[in-house]
VOGU-3710 file (C-alpha; in Angstrom, 3 decimals, decimal comma):
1> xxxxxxxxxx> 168,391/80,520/-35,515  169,676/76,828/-34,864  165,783/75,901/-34,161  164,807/77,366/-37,867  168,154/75,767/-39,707  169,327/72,779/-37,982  169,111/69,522/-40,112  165,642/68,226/-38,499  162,611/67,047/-39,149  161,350/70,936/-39,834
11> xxxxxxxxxx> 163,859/71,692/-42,391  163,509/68,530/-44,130  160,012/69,785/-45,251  162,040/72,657/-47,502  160,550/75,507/-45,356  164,083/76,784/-43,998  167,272/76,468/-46,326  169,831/73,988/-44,636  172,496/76,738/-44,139  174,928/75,901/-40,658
21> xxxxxxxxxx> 174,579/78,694/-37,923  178,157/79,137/-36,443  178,545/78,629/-32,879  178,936/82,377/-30,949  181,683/81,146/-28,888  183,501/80,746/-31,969  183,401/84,075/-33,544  186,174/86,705/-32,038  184,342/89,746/-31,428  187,424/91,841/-31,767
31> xxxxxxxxxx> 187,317/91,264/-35,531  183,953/92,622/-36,086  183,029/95,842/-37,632  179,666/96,676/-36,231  177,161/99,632/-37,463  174,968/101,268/-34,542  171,619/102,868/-36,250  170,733/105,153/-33,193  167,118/105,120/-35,100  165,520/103,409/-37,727
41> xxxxxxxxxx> 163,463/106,149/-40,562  161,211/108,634/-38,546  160,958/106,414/-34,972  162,633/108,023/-32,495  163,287/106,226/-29,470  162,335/106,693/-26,031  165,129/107,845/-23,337  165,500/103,841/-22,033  166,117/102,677/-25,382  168,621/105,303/-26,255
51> xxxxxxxxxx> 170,332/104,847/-23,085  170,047/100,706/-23,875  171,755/101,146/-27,288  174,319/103,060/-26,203  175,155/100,276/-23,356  174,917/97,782/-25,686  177,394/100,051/-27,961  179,918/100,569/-25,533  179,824/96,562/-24,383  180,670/95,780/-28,141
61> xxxxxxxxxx> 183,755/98,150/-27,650  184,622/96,995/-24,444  185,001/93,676/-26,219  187,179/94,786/-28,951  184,210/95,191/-31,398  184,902/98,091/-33,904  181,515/100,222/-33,494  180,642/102,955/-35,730  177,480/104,960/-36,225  176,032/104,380/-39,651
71> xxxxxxxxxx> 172,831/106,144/-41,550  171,906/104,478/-44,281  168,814/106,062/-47,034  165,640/104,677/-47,231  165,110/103,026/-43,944  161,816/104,878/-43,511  160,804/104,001/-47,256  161,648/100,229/-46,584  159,955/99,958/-42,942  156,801/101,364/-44,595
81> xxxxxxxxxx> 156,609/99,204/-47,614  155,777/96,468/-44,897  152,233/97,688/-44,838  152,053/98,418/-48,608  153,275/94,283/-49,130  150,670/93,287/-46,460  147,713/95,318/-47,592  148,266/94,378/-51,247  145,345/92,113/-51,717  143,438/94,735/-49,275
91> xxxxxxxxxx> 143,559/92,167/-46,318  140,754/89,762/-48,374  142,955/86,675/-47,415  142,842/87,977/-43,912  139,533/88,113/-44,509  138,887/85,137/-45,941  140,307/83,276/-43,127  138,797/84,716/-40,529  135,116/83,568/-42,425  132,496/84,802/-40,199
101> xxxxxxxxxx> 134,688/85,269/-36,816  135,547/88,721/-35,018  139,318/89,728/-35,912  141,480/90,065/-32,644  141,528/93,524/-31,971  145,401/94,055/-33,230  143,758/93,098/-36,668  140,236/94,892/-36,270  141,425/98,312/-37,620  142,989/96,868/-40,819
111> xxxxxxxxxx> 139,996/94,877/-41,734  137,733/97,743/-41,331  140,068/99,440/-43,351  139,696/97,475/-45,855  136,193/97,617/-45,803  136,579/101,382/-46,706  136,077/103,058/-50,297  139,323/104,474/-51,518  138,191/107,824/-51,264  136,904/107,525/-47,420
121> xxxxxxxxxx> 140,482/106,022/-47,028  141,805/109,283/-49,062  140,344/111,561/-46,510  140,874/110,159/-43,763  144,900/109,942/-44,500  144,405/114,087/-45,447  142,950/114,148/-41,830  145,578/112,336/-39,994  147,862/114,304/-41,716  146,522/117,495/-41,485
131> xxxxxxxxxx> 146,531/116,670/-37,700  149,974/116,115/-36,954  149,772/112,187/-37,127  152,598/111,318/-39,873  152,947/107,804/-38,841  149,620/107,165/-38,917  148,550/108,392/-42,208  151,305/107,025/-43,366  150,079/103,851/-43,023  146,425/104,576/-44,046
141> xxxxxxxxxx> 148,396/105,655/-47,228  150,193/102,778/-47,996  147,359/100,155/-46,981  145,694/99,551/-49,925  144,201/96,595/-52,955  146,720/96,758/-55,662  146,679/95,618/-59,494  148,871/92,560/-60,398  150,933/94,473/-62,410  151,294/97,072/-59,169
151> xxxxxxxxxx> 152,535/94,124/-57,103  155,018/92,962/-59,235  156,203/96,615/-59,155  155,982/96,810/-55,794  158,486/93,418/-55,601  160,981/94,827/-57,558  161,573/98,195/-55,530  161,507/95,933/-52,266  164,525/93,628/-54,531  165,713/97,188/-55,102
161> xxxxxxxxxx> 165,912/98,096/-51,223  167,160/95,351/-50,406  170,237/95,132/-52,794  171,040/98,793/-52,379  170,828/98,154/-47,916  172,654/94,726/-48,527  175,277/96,834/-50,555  175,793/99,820/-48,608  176,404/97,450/-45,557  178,781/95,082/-47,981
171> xxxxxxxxxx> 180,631/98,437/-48,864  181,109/100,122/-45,387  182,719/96,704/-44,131  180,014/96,019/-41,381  179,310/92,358/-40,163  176,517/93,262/-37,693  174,088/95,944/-36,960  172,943/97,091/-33,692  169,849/99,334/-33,580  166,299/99,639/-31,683
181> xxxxxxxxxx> 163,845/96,566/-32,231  161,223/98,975/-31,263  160,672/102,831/-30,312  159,078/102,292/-27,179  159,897/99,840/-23,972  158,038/97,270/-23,152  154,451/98,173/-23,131  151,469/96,136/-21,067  149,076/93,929/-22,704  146,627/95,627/-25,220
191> xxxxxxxxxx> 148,430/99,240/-24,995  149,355/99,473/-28,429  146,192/99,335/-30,234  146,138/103,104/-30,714  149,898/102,796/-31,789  149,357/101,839/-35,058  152,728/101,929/-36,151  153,941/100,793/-32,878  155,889/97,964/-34,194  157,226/100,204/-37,617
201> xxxxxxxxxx> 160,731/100,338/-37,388  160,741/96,223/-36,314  159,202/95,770/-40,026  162,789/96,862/-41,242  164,201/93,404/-41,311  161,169/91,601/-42,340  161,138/93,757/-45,756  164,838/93,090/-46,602  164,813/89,833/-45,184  167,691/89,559/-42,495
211> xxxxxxxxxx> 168,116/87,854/-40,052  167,765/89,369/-36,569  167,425/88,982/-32,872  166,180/91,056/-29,600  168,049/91,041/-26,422  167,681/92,850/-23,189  170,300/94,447/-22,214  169,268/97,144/-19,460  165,797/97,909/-17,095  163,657/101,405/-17,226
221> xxxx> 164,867/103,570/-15,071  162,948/106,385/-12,813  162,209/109,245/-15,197  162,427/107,359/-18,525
//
């Protein structure tokens, strides 16, 4: 966070607003009321990452930390409306910059996807559907060209999602959150390409705009 805010030669350009990051040795831990999301909307994670929340839980506690499980509505809604936000022009800046190269193969499937005809994309998210892949045709169902006036629609309920999150988190008296960055460990190079929604539940924070961080805290053990 220092790197994005500090008073540099970056943030004199007006990307990053000038606001101080406090120095971690200087918070007491044993004041904080933190909320522990054992999932994010429909992701379930893996055995590890359960086991690596709960470790990370308990080492909150250990410090003083007041940790309490919390389950806020529309988690789900807001991770998804990351692909409705970035499929809103249906990928033709994407496309644009790309002019007449190959996409990497992370971004082939949503160019070709927005290549389709609405109604191809319509069947194919019945399909998906129909054959038990939710998360999947979820996203074929949200990834498409919207109207101007559909955007600015679309900005407002993500306004409204984020007020009503900031709000419920204001309200419960939490001053951290502590959940899974993503539903899976670590995976090798290239392995997610058939895991379209690999990353879903990571889109959480880029929706309502928060701040957030990823740190190890445990190894995959034998049978996880």
């Amino acid at each position: 966070f220092r790197v994005m805010v500090e008073d540099n030669q970056q943030n004199k350009n007006g990307i990053f607003p000038p606001v101080p990051v406090r120095n971690p040795r200087d918070v007491d831990v044993s004041q904080l009321k933190i909320a522990y999301l054992p999932k994010i909307g429909d992701w379930m994670p893996s055995p590890a990452i359960r086991r690596g929340l709960a470790l990370a839980a308990d080492a909150l506690r250990n410090l003083g930390a007041t940790v309490e499980e919390w389950s806020p509505s529309g988690l789900q809604q807001a991770a998804e409306m990351f692909f409705r936000l970035v499929s809103s022009d249906g990928f033709s800046v994407a496309k644009h910059l790309l002019g007449g190269e190959k996409p990497v193969s992370l971004m082939k499937p949503n160019v070709q996807l927005a290549s389709m005809p609405s109604i191809m994309v319509k069947g194919l998210t019945k399909i998906l559907r129909t054959s038990g892949q939710q998360h999947l045709a979820a996203i074929t169902g949200n990834a498409k060209r919207v109207s101007a006036t559909q955007l600015m629609e679309l900005l407002f309920e993500r306004l409204k999602l984020e007020q009503s999150f900031n709000g419920d988190l204001s309200a419960a008296g939490f001053d951290a959150v502590v959940c899974p960055a993503l539903p899976l460990v670590a995976p090798f190079h290239n392995a997610t390409l058939d895991l379209a929604d690999f990353s879903g539940s990571l889109h959480l924070f880029n929706v309502l705009g928060l701040p957030a961080g990823v740190t190890p805290v445990t190894t995959v053990h034998p049978g996880e």
